[in-house]
N, C-alpha and C positions, 0 to 999 in steps of 0.2 A: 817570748818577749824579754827582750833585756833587763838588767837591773836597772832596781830606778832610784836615783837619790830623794831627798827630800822636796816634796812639792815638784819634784820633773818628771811625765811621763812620758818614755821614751819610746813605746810601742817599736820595737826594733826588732822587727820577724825573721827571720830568714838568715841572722849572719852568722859570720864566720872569723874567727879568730886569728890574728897572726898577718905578718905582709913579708915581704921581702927584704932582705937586710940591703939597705942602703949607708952610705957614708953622711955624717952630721950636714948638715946644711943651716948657716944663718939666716934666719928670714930678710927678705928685704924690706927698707924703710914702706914699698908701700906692699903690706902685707895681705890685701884684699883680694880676689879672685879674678883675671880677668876675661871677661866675655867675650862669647866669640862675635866676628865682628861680622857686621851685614851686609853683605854688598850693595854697591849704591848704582842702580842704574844708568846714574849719569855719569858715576865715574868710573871709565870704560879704562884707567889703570888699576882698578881697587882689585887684587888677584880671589878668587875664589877657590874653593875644595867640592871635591863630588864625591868625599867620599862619606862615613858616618860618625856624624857624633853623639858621643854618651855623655849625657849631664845627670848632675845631680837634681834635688827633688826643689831646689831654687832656678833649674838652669842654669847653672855654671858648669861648661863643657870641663869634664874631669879625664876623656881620652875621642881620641880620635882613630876611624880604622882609616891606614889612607887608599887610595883609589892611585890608579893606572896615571904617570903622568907626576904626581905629587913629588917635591922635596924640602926637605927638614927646613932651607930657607922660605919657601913658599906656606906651609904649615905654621910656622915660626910666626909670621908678618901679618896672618890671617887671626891668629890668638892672641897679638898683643905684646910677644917675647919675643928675648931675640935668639939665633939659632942654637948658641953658644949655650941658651937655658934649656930648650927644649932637647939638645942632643946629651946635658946631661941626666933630666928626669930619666931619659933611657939607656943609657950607660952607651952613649955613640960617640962619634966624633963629628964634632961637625963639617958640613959636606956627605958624610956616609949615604949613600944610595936608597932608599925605599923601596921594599917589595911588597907589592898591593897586596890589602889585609892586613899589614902588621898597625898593631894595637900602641899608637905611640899614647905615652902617657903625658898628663898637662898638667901636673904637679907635681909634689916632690914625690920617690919612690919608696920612702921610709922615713923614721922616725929623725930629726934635726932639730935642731936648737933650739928650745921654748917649746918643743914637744916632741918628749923622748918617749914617752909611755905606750902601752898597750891600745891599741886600736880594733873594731869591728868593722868588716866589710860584707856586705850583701855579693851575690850571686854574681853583679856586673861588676864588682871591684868598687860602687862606690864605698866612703867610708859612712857608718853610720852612728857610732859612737868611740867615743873614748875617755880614758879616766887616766885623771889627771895626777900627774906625780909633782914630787915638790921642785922649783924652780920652773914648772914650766910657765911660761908666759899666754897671754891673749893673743898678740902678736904669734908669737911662733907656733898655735896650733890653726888662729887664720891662716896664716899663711902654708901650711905642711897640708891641710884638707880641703883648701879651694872654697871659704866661707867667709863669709864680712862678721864683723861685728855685732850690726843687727842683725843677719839674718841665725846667725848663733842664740841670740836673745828670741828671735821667734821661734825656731825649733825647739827651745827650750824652756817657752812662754812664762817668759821673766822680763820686766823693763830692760835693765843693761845687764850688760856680762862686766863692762869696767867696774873698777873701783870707784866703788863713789859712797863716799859719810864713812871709811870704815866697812863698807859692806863690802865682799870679798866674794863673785862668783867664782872666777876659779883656784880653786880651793883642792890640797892633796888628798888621795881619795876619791873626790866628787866624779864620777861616771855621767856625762855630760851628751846630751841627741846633738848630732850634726845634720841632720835633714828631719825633715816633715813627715807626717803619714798624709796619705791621701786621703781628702777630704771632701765633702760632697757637691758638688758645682752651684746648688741653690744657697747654699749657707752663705749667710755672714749679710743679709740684705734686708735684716728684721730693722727695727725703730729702736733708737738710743737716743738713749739722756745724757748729755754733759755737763760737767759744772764748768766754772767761770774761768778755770785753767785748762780747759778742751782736752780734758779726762774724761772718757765714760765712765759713767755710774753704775745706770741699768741699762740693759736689752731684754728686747721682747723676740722669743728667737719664731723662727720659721722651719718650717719643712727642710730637712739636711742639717740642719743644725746640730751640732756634736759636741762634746768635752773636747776634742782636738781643734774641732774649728773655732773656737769661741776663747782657746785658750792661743792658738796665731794669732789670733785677730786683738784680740785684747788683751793678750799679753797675761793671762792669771791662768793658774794649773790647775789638775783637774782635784785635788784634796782642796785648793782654795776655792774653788767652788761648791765641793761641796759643805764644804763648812758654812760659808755664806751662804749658804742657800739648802739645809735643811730638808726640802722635803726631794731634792734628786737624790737619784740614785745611782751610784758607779756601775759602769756596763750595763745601763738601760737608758734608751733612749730621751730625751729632753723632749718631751711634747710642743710643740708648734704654737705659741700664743703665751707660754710662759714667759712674765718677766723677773727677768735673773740681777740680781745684784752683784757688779763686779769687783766690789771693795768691801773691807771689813765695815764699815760704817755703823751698823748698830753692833756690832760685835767689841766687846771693849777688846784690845791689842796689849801687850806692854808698850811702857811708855805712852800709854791713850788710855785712860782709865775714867776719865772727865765725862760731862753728861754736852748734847748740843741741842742745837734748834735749826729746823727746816724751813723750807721756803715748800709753797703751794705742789713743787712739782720732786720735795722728797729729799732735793739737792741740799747738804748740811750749810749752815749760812755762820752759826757762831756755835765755839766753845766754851765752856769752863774748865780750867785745867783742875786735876787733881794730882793729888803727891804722886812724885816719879815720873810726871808725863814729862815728856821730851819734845824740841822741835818735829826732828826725825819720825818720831812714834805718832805726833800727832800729823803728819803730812802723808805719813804710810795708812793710817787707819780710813782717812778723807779722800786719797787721790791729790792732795796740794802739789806744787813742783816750787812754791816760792813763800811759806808762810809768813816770815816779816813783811816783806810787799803787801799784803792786806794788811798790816798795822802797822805805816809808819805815821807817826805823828804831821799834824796838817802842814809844821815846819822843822828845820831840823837836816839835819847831817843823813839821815837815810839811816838809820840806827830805829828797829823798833821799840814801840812802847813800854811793851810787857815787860815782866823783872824774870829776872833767872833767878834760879835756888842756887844754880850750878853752871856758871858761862862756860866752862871747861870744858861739861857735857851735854850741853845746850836743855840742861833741866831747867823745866820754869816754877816760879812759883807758884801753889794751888791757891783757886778762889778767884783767877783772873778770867776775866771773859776776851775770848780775842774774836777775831774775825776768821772767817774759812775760806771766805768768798772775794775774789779782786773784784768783781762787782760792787758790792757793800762793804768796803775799808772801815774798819774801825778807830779814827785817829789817835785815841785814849781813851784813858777808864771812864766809863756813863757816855762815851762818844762813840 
């Protein structure tokens, strides 16, 4: 198993170190993976391949073998690129002739701009980790491993990989999963609780249900689960009928150190801040995605209620009760 950074585990069996040296490559503006495309019955110009393809553990075709018949423009048209891209992931030229079986690759062949660093690959060449050096970008390691945005963020069951408040997933050093473990086909179909920002709270899990499935699915790692949730156990199964809390919620956080109140079904509905809580800390401890939106005064510029110790750092001041809930807005103090 690969190394794992903080809160990421990246079950990553089988690889192997090292790729081929390729020349730098800029990512292009749209940096996302592109899929292979489906043929359409009815449209009898839409060109097809017979021959195999190898995707990753999203399905984003990462090589192709071609089959009797194929060429680099016909391959090219089929994925999305144009010949000119595809004949350089394999160092060709384009027009170059295809000889059935050869292993053409559908993305880049090494290390390029916004991600120069060390990479692991499994048995089939896909890639399945890498750790990150400084300057690389979001963008440039999208685009160098055949992976979106989110689906970086699900392999590596974390809300986003952007920047966002100051927070910084990719980060120099951070050894980062680029695909999934295989997980169990019954999982993920238990009973969840949401609050009023269509955040799960809790799940009640089911038969296949796993730290890997549960941390895809909903986005929290397998050390955040167990923290939250006390009586599991790492590399022991989650019993079927447990319900799992998927937010720090009674666990005080920094920046969330304040006491709240629930609603019938568990869901937090109001705070009291205490010294040092923060927007950020109290939106991270709840599941929130918009905390002033439940407390904007009945009229008014859209500015909320509550006072800050510290508008700089979005500190508020202790002894305030706000709302958690966009269901139950809190307009002002005693409202």
């Amino acid at each position: 198993m690969a190394a794992c950074t903080v809160l990421l585990s990246l079950g990553l069996a089988g690889c192997t170190s090292g790729e081929p040296p390729a020349a730098a490559e800029t990512p292009s503006v749209d940096a996302t993976p592109r899929p292979a495309a489906t043929a359409d019955p009815a449209a009898e110009s839409t060109p097809s391949l017979a021959g195999e393809t190898v995707s990753d553990s999203f399905g984003n075709p990462d090589f192709y073998i071609t089959a009797p018949g194929d060429t680099l423009a016909r391959v090219a048209e089929v994925y999305g690129f144009s010949e000119a891209k595809v004949a350089g992931f394999n160092g060709l030229h384009p027009g170059a002739p295809l000889t059935p079986g050869t292993r053409l690759r559908l993305m880049p062949a090494g290390p390029g701009i916004g991600a120069m660093g060390d990479a692991m690959f499994d048995a089939n060449g896909i890639p399945t980790s890498y750790t990150v050096i400084p300057d690389d970008t979001l963008a440039g390691i999208s685009y160098r491993f055949n992976v979106t945005s989110d689906q970086l963020a699900e392999a590596n069951k974390v809300r986003f990989v952007h920047e966002q408040g100051n927070v910084y997933f990719i980060k120099p050093g951070r050894t980062i999963a680029l695909q999934k473990n295989p997980v169990d086909g019954r999982s993920g179909t238990g009973e969840d609780v949401w609050n009023s920002w269509g955040r799960a709270v809790f799940y009640t899990t089911v038969d296949g249900d796993s730290f890997d499935s549960l941390g895809y699915q909903f986005r929290v790692g397998t050390a955040e689960l167990l923290q939250y949730n006390p009586t599991l156990v790492e590399n022991q199964p989650i019993p079927a009928g447990t319900t799992l809390r998927l937010i720090p919620g009674e666990l005080p956080i920094d920046g969330a150190r304040g006491t709240f109140t629930t609603g019938a079904d568990g869901i937090a509905l109001t705070y009291t801040t205490a010294p040092g809580d923060t927007e950020s800390g109290i939106s991270s401890r709840f599941n929130v995605t918009n905390l002033p939106k439940a407390n904007l005064p009945a009229t008014g510029d859209g500015v909320p209620w509550y006072q800050y110790a510290d508008p700089s750092t979005g500190e508020l001041a202790p002894g305030q009760t706000i709302s958690l809930s966009l269901d139950e807005p809190i307009n002002g103090p005693g409202n």
